[in-house]
PyMOL commands that place a pseudoatom at each C-alpha (Angstrom):
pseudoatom trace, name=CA, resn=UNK, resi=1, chain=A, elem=C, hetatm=0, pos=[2.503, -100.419, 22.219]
pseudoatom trace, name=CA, resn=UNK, resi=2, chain=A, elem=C, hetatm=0, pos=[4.662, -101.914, 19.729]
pseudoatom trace, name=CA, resn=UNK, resi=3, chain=A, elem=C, hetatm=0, pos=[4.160, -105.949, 19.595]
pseudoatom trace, name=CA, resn=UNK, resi=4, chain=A, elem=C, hetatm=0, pos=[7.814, -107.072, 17.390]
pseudoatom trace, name=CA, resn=UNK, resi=5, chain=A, elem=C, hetatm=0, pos=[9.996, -109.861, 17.413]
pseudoatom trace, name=CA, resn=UNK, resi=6, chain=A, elem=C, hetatm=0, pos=[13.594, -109.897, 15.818]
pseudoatom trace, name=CA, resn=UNK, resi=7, chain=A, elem=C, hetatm=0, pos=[13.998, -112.278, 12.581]
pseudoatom trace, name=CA, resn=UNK, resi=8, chain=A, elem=C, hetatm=0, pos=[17.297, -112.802, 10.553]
pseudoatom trace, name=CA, resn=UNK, resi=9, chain=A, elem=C, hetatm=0, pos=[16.315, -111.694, 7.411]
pseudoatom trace, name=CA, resn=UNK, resi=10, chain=A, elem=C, hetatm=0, pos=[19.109, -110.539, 4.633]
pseudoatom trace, name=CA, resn=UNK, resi=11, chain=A, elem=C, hetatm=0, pos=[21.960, -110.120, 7.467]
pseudoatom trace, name=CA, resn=UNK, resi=12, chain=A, elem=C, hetatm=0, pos=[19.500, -107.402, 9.433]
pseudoatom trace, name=CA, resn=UNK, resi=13, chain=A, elem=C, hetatm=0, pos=[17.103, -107.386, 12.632]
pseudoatom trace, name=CA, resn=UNK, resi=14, chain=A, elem=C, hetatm=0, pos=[13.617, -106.870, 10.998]
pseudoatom trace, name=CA, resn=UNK, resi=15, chain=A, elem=C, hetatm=0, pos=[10.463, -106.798, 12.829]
pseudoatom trace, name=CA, resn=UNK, resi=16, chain=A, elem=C, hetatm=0, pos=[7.360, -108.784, 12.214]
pseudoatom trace, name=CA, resn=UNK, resi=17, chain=A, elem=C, hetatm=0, pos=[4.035, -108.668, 13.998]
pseudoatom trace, name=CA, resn=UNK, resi=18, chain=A, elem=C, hetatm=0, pos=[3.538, -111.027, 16.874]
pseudoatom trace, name=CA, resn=UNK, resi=19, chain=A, elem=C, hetatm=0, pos=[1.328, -112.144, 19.590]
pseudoatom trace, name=CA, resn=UNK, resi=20, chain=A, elem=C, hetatm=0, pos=[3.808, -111.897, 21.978]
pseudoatom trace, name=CA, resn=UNK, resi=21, chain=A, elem=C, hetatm=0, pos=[3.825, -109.771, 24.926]
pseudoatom trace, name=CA, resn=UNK, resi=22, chain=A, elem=C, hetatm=0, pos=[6.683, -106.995, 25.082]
pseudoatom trace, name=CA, resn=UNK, resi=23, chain=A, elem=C, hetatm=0, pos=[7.708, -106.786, 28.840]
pseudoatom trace, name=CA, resn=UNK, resi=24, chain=A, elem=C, hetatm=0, pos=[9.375, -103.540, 30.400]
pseudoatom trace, name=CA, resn=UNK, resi=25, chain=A, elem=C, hetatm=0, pos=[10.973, -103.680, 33.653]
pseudoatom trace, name=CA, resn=UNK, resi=26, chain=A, elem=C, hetatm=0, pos=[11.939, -99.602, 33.191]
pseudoatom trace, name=CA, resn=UNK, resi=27, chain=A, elem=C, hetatm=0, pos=[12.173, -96.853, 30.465]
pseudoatom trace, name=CA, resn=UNK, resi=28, chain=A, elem=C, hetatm=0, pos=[14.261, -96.285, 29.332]
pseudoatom trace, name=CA, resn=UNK, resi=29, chain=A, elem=C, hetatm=0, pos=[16.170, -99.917, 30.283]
pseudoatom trace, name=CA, resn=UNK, resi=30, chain=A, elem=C, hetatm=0, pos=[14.559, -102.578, 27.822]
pseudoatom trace, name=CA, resn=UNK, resi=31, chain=A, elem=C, hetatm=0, pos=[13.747, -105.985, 28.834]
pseudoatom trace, name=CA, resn=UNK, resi=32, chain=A, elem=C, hetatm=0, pos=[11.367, -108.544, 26.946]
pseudoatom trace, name=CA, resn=UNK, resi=33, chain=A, elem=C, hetatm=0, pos=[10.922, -111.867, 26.592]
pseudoatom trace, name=CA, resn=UNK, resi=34, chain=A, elem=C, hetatm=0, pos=[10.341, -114.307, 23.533]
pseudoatom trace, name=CA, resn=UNK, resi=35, chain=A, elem=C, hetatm=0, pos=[9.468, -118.163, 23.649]
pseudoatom trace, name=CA, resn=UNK, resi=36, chain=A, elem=C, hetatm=0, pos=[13.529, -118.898, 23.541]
pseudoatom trace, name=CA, resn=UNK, resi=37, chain=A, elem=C, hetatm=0, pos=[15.022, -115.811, 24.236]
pseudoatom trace, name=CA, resn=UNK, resi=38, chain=A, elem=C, hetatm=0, pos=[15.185, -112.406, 26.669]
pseudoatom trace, name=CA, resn=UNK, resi=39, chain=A, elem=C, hetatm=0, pos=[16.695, -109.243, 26.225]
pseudoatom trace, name=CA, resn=UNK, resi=40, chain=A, elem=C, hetatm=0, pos=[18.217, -106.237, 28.735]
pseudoatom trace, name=CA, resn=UNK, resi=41, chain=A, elem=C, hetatm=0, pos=[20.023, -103.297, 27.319]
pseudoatom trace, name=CA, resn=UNK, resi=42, chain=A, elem=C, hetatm=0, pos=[21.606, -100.286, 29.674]
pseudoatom trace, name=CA, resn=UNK, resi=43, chain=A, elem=C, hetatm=0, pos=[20.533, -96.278, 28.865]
pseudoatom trace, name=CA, resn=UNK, resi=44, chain=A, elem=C, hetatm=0, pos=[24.238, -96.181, 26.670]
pseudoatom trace, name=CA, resn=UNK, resi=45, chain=A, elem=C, hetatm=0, pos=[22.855, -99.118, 24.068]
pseudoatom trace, name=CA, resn=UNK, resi=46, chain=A, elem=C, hetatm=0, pos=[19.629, -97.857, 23.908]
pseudoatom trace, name=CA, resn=UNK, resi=47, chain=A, elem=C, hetatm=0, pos=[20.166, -94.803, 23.095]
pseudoatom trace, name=CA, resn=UNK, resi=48, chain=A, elem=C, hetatm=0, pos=[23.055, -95.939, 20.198]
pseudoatom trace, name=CA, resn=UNK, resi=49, chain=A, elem=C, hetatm=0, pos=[19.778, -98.295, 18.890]
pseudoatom trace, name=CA, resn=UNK, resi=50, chain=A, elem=C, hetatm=0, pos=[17.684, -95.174, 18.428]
pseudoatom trace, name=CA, resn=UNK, resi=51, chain=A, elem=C, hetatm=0, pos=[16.150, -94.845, 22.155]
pseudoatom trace, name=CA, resn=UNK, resi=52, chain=A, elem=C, hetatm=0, pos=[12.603, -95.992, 21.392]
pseudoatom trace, name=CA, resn=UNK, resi=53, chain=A, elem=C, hetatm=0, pos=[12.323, -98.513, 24.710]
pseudoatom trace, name=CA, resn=UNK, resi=54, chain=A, elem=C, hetatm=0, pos=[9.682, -100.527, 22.309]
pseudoatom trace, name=CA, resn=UNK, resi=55, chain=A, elem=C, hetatm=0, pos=[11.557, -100.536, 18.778]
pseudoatom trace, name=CA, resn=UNK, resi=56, chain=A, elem=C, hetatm=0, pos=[15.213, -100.865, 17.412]
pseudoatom trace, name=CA, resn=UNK, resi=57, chain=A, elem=C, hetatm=0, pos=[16.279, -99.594, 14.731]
pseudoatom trace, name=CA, resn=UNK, resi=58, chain=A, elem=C, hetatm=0, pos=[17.661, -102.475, 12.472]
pseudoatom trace, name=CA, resn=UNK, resi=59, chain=A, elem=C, hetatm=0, pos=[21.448, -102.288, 10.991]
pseudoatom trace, name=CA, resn=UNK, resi=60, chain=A, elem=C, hetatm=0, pos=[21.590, -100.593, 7.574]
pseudoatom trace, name=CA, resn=UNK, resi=61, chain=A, elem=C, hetatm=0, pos=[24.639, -102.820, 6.699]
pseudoatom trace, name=CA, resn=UNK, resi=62, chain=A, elem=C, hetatm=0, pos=[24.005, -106.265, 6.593]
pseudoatom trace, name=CA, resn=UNK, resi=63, chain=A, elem=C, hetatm=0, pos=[26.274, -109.176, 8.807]
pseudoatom trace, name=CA, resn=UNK, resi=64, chain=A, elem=C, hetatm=0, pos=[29.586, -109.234, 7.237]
pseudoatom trace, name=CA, resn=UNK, resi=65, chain=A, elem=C, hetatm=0, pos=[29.488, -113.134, 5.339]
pseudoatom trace, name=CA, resn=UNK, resi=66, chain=A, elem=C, hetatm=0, pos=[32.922, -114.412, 7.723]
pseudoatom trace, name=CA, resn=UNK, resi=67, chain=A, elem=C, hetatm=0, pos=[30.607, -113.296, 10.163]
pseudoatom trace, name=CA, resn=UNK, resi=68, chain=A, elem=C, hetatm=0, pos=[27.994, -114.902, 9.647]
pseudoatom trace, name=CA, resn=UNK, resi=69, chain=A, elem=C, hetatm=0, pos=[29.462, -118.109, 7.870]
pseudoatom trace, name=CA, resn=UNK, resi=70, chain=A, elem=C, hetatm=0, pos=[31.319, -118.432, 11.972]
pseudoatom trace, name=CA, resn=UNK, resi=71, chain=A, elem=C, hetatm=0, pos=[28.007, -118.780, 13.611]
pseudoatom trace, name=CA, resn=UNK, resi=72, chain=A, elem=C, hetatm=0, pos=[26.391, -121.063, 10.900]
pseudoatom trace, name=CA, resn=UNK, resi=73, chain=A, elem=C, hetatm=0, pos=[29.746, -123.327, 11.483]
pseudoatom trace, name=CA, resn=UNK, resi=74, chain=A, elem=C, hetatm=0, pos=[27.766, -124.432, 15.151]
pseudoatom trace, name=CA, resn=UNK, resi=75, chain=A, elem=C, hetatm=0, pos=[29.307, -125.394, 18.196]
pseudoatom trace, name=CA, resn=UNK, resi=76, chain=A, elem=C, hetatm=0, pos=[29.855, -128.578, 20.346]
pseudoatom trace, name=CA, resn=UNK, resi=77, chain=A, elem=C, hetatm=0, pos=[31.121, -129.243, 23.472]
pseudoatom trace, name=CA, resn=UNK, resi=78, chain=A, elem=C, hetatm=0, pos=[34.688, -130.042, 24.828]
pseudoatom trace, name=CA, resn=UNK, resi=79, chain=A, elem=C, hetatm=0, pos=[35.457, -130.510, 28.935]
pseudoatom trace, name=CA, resn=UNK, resi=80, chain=A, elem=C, hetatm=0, pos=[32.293, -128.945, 29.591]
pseudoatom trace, name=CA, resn=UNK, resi=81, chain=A, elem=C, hetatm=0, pos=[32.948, -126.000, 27.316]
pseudoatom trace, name=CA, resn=UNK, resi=82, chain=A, elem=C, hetatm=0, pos=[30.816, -124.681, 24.126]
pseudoatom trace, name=CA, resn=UNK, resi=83, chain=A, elem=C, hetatm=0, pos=[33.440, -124.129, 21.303]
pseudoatom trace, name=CA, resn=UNK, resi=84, chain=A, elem=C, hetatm=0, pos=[33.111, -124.220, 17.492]
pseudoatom trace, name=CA, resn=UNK, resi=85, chain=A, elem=C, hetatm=0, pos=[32.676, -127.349, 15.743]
pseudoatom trace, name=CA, resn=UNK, resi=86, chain=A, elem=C, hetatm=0, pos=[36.286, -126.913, 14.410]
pseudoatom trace, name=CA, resn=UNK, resi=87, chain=A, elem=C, hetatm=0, pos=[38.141, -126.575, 17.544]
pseudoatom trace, name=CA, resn=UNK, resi=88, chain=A, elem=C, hetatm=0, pos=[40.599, -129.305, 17.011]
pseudoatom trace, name=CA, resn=UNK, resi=89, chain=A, elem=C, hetatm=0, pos=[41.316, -129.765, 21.168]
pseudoatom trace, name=CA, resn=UNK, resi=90, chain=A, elem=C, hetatm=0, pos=[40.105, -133.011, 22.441]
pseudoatom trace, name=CA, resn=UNK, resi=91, chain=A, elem=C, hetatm=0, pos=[40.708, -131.491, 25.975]
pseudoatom trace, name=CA, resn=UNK, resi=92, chain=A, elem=C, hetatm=0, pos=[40.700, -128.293, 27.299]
pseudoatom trace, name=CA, resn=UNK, resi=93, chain=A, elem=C, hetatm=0, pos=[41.963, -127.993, 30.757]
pseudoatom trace, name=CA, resn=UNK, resi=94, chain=A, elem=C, hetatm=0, pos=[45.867, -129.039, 31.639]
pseudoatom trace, name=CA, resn=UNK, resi=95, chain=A, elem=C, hetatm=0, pos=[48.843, -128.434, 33.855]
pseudoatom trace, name=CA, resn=UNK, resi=96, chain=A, elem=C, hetatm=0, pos=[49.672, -125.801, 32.297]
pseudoatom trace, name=CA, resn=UNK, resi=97, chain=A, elem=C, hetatm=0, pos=[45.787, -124.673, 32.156]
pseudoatom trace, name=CA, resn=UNK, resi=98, chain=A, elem=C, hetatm=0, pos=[44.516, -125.298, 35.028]
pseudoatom trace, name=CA, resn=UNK, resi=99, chain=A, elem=C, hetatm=0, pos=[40.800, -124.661, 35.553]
pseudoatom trace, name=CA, resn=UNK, resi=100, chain=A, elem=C, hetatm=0, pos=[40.078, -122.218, 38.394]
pseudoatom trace, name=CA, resn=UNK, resi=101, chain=A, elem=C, hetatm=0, pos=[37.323, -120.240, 39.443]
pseudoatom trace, name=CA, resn=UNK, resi=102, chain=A, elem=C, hetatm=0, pos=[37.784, -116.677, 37.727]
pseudoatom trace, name=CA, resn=UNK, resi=103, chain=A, elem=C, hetatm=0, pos=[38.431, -115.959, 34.026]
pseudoatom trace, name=CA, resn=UNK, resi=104, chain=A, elem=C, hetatm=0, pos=[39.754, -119.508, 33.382]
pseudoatom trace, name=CA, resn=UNK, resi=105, chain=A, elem=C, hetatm=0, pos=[36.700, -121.506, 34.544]
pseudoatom trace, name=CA, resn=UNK, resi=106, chain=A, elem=C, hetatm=0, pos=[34.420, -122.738, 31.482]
pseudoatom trace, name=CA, resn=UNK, resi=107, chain=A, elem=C, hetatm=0, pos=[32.690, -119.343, 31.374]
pseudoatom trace, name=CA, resn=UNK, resi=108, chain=A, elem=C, hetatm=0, pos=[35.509, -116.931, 31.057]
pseudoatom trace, name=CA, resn=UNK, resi=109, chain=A, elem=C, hetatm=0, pos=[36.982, -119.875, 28.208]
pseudoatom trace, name=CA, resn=UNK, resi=110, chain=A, elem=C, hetatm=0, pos=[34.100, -119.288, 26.766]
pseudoatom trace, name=CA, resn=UNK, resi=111, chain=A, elem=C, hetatm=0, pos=[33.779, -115.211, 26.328]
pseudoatom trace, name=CA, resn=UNK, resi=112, chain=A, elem=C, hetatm=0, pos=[37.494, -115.179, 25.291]
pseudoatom trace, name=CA, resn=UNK, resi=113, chain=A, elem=C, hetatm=0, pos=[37.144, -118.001, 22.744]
pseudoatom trace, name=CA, resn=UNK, resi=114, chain=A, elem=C, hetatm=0, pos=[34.108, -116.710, 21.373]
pseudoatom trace, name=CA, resn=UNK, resi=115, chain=A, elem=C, hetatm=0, pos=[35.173, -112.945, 21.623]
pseudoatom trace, name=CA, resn=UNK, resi=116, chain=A, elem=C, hetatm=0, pos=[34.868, -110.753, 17.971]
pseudoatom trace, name=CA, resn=UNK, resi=117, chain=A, elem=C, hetatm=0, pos=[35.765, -107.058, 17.655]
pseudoatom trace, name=CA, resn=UNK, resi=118, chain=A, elem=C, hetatm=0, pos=[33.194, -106.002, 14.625]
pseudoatom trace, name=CA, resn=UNK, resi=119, chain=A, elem=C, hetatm=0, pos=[35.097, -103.138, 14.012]
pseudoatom trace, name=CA, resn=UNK, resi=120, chain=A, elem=C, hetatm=0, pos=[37.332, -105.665, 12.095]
pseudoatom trace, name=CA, resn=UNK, resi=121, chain=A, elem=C, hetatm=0, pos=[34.971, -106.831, 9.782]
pseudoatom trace, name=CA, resn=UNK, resi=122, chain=A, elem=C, hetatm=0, pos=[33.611, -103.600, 8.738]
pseudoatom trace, name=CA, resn=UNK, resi=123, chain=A, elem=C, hetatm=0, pos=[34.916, -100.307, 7.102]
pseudoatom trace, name=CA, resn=UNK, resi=124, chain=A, elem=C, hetatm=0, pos=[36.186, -97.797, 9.759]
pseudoatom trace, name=CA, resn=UNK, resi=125, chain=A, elem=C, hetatm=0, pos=[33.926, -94.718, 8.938]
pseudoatom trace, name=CA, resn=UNK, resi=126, chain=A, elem=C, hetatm=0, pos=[31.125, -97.574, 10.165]
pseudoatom trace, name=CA, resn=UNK, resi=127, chain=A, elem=C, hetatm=0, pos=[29.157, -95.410, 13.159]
pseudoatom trace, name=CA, resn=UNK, resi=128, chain=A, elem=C, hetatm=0, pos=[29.196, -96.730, 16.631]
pseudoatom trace, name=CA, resn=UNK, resi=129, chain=A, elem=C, hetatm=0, pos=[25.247, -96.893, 16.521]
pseudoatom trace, name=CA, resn=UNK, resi=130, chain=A, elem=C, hetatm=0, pos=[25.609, -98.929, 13.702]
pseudoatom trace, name=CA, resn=UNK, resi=131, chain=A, elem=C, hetatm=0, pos=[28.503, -101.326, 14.636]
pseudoatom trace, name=CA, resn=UNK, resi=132, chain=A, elem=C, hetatm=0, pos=[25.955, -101.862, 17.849]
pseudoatom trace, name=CA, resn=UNK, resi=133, chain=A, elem=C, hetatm=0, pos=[23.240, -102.934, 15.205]
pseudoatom trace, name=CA, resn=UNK, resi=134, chain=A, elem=C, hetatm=0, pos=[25.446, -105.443, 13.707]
pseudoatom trace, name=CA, resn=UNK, resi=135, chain=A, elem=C, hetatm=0, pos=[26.653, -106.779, 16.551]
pseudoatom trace, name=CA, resn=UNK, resi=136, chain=A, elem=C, hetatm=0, pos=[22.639, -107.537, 17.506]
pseudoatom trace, name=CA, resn=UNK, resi=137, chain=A, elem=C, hetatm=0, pos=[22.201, -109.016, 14.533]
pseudoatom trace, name=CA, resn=UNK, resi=138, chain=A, elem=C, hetatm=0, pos=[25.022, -111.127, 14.597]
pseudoatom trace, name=CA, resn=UNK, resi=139, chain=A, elem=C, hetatm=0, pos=[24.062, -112.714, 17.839]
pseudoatom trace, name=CA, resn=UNK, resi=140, chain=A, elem=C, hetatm=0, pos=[20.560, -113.686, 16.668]
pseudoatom trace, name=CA, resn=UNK, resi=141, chain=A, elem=C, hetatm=0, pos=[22.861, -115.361, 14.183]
pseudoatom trace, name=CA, resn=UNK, resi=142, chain=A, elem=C, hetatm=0, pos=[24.722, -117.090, 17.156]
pseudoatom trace, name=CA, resn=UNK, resi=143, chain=A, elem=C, hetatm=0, pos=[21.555, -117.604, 18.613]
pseudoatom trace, name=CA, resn=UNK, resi=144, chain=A, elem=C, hetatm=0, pos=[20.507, -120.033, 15.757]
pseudoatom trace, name=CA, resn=UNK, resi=145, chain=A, elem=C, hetatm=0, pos=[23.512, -121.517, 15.728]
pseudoatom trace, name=CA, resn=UNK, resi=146, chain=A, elem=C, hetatm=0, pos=[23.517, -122.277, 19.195]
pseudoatom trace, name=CA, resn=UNK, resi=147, chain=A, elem=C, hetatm=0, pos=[19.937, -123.417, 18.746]
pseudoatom trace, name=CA, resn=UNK, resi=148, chain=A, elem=C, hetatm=0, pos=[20.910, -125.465, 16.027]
pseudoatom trace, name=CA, resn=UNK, resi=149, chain=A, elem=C, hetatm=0, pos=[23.585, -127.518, 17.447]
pseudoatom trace, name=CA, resn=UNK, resi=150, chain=A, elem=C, hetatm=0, pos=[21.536, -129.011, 20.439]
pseudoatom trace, name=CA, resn=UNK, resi=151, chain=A, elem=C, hetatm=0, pos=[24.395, -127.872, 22.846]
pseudoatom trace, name=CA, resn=UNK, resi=152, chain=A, elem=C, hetatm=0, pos=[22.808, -128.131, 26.245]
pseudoatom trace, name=CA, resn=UNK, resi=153, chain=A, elem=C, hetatm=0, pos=[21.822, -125.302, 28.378]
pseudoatom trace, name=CA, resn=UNK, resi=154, chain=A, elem=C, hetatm=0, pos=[20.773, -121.735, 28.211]
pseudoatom trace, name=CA, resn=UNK, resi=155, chain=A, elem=C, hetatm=0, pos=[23.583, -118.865, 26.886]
pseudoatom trace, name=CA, resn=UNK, resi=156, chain=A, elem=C, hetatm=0, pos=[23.976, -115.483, 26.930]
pseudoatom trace, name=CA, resn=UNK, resi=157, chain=A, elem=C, hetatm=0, pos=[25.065, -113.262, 24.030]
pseudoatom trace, name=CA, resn=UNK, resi=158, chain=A, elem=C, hetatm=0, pos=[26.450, -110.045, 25.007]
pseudoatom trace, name=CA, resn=UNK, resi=159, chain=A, elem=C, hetatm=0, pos=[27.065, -107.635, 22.832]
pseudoatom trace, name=CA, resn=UNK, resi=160, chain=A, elem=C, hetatm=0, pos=[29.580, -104.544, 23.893]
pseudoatom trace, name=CA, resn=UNK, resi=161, chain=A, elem=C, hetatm=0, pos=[29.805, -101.213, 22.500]
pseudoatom trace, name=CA, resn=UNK, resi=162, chain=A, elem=C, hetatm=0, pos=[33.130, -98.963, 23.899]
pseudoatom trace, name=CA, resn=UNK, resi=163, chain=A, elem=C, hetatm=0, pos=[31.610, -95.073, 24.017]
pseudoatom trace, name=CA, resn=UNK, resi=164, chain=A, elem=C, hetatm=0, pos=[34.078, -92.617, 22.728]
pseudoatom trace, name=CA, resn=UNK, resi=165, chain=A, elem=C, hetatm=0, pos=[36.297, -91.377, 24.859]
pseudoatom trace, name=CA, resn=UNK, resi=166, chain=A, elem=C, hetatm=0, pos=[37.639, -87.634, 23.500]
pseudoatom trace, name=CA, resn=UNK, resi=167, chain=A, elem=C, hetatm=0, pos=[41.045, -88.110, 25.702]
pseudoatom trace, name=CA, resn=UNK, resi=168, chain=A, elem=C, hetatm=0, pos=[42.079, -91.498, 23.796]
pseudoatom trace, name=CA, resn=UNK, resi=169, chain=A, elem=C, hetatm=0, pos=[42.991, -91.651, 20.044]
pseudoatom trace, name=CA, resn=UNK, resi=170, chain=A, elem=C, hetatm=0, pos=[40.768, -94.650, 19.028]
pseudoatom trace, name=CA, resn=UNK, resi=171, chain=A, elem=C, hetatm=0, pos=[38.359, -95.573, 16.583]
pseudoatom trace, name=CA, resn=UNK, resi=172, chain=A, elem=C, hetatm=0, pos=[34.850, -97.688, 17.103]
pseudoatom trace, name=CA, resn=UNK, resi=173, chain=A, elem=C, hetatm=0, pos=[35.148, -100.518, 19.161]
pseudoatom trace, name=CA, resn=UNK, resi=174, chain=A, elem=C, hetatm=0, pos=[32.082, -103.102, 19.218]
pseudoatom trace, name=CA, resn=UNK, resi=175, chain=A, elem=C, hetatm=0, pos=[32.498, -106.910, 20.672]
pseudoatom trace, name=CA, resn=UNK, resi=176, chain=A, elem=C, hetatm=0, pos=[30.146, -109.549, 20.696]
pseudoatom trace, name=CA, resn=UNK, resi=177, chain=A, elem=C, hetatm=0, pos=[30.949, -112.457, 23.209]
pseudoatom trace, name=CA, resn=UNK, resi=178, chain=A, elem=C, hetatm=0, pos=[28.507, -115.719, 24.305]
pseudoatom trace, name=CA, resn=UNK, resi=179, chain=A, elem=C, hetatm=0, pos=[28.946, -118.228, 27.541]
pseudoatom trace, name=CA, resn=UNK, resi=180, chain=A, elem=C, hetatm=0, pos=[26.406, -121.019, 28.797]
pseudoatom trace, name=CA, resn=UNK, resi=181, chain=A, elem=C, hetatm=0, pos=[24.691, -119.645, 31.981]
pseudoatom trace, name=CA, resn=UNK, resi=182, chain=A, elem=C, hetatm=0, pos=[26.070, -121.552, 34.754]
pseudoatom trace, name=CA, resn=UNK, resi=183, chain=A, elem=C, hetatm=0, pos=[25.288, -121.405, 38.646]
pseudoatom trace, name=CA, resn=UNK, resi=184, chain=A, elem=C, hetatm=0, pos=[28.110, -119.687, 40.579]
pseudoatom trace, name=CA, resn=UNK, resi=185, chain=A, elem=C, hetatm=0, pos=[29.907, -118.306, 37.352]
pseudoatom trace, name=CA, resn=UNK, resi=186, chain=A, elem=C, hetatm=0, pos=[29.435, -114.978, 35.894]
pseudoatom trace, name=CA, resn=UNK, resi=187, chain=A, elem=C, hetatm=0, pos=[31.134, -112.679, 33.298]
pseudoatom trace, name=CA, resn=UNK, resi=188, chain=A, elem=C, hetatm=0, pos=[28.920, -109.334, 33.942]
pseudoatom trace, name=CA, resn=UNK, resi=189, chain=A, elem=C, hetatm=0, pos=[27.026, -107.278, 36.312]
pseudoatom trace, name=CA, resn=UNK, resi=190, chain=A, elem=C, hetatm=0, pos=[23.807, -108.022, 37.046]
pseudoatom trace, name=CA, resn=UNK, resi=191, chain=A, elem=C, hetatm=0, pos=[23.207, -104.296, 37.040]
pseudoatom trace, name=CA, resn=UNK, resi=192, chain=A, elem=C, hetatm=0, pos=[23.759, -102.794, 33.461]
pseudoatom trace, name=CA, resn=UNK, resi=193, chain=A, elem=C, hetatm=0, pos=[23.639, -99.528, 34.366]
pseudoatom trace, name=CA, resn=UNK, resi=194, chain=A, elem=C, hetatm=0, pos=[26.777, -100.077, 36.257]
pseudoatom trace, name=CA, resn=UNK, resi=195, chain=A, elem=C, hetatm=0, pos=[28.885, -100.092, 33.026]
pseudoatom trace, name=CA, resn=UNK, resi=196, chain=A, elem=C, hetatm=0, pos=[29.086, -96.398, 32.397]
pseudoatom trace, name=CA, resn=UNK, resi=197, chain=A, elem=C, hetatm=0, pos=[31.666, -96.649, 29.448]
pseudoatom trace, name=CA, resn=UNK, resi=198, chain=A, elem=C, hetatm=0, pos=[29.604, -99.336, 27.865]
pseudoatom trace, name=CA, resn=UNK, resi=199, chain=A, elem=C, hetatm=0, pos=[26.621, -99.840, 26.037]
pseudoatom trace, name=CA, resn=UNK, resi=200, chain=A, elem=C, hetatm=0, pos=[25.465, -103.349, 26.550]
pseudoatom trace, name=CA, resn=UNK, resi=201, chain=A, elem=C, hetatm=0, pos=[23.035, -105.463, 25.363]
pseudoatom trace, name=CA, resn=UNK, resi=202, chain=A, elem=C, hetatm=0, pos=[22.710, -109.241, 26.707]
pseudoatom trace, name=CA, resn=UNK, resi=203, chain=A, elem=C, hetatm=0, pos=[20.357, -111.676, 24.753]
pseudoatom trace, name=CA, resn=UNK, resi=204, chain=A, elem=C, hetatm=0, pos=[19.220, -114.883, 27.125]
pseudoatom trace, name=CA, resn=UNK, resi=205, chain=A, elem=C, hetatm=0, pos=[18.529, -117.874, 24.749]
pseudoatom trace, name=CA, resn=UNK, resi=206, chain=A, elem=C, hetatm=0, pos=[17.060, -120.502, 26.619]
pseudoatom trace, name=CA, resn=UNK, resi=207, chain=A, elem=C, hetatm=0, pos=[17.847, -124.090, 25.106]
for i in range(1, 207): cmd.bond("trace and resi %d" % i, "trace and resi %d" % (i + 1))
show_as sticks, trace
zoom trace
């Protein structure tokens, strides 16, 4: 078996050797954990990542720089919300904002705040398989950052590749989205697999 862990190195996901255990709930679904940080894909982003359950294939094209210059900014927190260190806001929530438990609680602020479609960084003859590499690379960069700025909590970075659909006249479309794990609030499916139209792949960084 395979023994790798994922480093930043030159804007790509490289592997290096490691003592740490690689742990598989199911082929082809991938799940493994690190010291900070577990993994799950679904069938759809594995097989975009080359389908090897122990080994992805790292991004050819590195992390565009506005990319990666917007995680290295860090974050900090505002009404109980993770947002980058230049949100100007002292305050979040409002009359005319309420918080409420759905998309406008702290998570769903979160994964639309922190929402980036790749595909407009990137060149648009960029493959979906790769878009889906960059967008795991680019949340080990979030990772780090998150790391970094000694925000509390744990967070999860999901990245979301749209598969092609032949009746709709659109190009790639790749997001990559982050929220604090917080009891009672949730943004996907517990169940991967359910997102047939997706590929998905959901980092776990423990702070």
């Amino acid at each position: 078996m395979v023994k790798c862990v994922y480093s930043i190195l030159l804007g790509r996901l490289e592997r290096i050797p490691s003592g740490h255990p690689l742990k598989f709930k199911s082929k082809p679904l991938l799940s493994y954990a690190l010291k900070d940080m577990a993994v799950r894909t679904n069938r759809q982003m594995l097989a975009l990542l080359g389908g090897d359950p122990e080994f992805h294939e790292p991004n050819t094209e590195p992390v565009p720089d506005s990319l990666a210059n917007r995680a290295r900014e860090g974050f900090k927190e505002v009404d109980g919300c993770v947002v980058p260190r230049s949100f100007e806001a002292i305050s979040i929530w409002s009359e005319k904002q309420p918080r409420a438990n759905n998309a406008d609680n702290e998570t769903g602020f979160e994964c639309g705040l922190s929402k980036v479609h790749l595909e407009d960084f990137v060149d648009e003859d960029v493959p979906l398989s790769e878009l889906a590499r960059i967008g795991c690379a680019y949340g080990m960069y979030l990772r780090q950052a998150l790391l970094d700025s000694r925000v509390s909590g744990d967070f999860r970075i999901i990245v979301s590749a749209q598969l092609p659909d032949p009746t709709l006249n659109v190009g790639n479309v790749c997001t990559v989205r982050f929220h604090k794990i917080r009891p009672g609030q949730t943004w996907l499916d517990d169940d991967l697999e359910a997102y047939k139209e997706e590929a998905i792949w959901v980092f776990e960084v423990r702070g």
